[in-house]
C-alpha positions as CSV (number, residue, x, y, z in Angstrom):
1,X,7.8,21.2,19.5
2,X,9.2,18.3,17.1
3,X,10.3,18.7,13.7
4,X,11.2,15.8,11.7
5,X,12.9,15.6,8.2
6,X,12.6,12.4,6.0
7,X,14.9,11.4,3.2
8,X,16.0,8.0,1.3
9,X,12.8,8.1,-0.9
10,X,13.7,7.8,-4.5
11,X,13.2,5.5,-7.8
12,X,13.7,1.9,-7.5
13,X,13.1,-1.7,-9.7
14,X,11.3,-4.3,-8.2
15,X,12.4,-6.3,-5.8
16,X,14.7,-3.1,-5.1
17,X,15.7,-2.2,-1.6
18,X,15.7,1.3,0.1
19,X,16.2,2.9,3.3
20,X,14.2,5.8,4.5
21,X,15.3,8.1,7.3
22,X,13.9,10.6,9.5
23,X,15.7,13.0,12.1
24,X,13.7,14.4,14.6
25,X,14.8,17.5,16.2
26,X,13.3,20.0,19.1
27,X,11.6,18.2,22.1
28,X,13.3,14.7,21.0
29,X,13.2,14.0,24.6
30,X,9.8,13.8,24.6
31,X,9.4,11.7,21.9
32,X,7.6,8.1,22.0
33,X,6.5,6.4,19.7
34,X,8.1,6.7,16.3
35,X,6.1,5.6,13.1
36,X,6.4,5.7,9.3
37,X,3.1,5.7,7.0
38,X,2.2,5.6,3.3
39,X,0.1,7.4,1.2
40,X,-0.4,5.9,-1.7
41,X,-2.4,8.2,-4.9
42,X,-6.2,8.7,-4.2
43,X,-5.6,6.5,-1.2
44,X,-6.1,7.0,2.9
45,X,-2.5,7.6,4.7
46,X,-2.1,4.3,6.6
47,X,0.5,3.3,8.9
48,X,3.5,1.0,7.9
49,X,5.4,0.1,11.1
50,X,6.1,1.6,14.2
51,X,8.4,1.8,17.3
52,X,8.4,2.9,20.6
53,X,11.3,4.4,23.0
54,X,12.1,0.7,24.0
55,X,11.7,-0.4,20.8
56,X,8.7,-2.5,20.9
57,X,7.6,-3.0,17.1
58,X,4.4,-3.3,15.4
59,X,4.4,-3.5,11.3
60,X,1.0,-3.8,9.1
61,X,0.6,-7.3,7.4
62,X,1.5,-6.6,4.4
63,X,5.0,-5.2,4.8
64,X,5.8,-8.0,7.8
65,X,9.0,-10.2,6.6
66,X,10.1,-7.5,3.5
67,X,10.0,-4.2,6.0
68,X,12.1,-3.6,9.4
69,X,12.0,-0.4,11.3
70,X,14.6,0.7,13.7
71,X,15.2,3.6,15.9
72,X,19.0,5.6,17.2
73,X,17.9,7.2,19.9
74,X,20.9,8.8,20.5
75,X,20.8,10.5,16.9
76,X,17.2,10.7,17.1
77,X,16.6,9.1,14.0
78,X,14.1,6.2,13.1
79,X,14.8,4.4,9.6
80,X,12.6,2.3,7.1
81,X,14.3,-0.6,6.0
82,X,12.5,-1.6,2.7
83,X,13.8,-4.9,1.3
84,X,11.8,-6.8,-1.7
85,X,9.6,-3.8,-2.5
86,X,6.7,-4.1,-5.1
87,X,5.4,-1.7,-7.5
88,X,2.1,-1.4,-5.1
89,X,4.4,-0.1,-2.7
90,X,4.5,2.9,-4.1
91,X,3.7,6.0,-1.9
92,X,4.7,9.2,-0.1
93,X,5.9,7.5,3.1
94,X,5.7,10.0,6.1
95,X,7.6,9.9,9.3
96,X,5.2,10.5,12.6
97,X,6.6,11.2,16.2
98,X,4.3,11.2,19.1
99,X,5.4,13.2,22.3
100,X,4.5,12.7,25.8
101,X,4.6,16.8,26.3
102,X,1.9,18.9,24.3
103,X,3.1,21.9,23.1
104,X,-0.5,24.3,22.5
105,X,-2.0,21.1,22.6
106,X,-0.1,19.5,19.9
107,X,1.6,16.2,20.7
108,X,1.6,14.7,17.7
109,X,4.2,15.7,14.5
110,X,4.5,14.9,10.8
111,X,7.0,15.2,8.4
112,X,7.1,16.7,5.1
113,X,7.2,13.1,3.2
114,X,9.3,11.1,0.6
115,X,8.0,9.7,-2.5
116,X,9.2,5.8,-3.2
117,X,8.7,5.2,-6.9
118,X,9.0,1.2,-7.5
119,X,8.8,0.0,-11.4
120,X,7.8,-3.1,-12.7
């Protein structure tokens, strides 16, 4: 199986910068696609950017230009580059890994999430 561990979340003003970070451990071999969401209070989780093993990325509209994501393969680790963040971009921002081996039919992990508090 995977396990992944985020950190970097934290308080921040607007127009503030952060840099989340996730380090996957267990079957990182395995590992494709890399992914960060948000989950925003009383709000669906929904996905920010992602990355594959190549590091092909894809990032929602509204983070395109302020947000980069960006992968180590070699320290299997994925970060969140957050530049220009707004106070709607406040959230518990999850790290997802999905693996090309299932594991009791499981190929897809979470990890525990990081709140990023922006103020106005």
């Amino acid at each position: 199986q995977v396990q992944l561990v985020e950190s970097g979340g934290g308080l921040v003003q607007a127009g503030g910068s952060l840099r989340l970070s996730c380090a996957a451990s267990g079957i990182t071999s395995a590992i494709n696609v890399m992914a960060w969401y948000s989950q925003a209070p009383g709000k669906q989780r929904e996905l920010v950017a992602d990355i594959t093993g190549g590091g092909s990325t894809n990032y929602a509209d509204s983070v395109k230009g302020r947000f980069t994501i960006s992968r180590d393969n070699a320290k299997n680790t994925v970060y969140l580059q957050m530049n220009s963040l707004k106070p709607e971009s406040r959230a518990v921002y999850y790290c997802k890994a999905a693996s090309r081996v299932r594991v009791a039919g499981k190929y897809l992990y979470w990890g525990q999430g990081t709140q990023v508090t922006v103020s106005s």
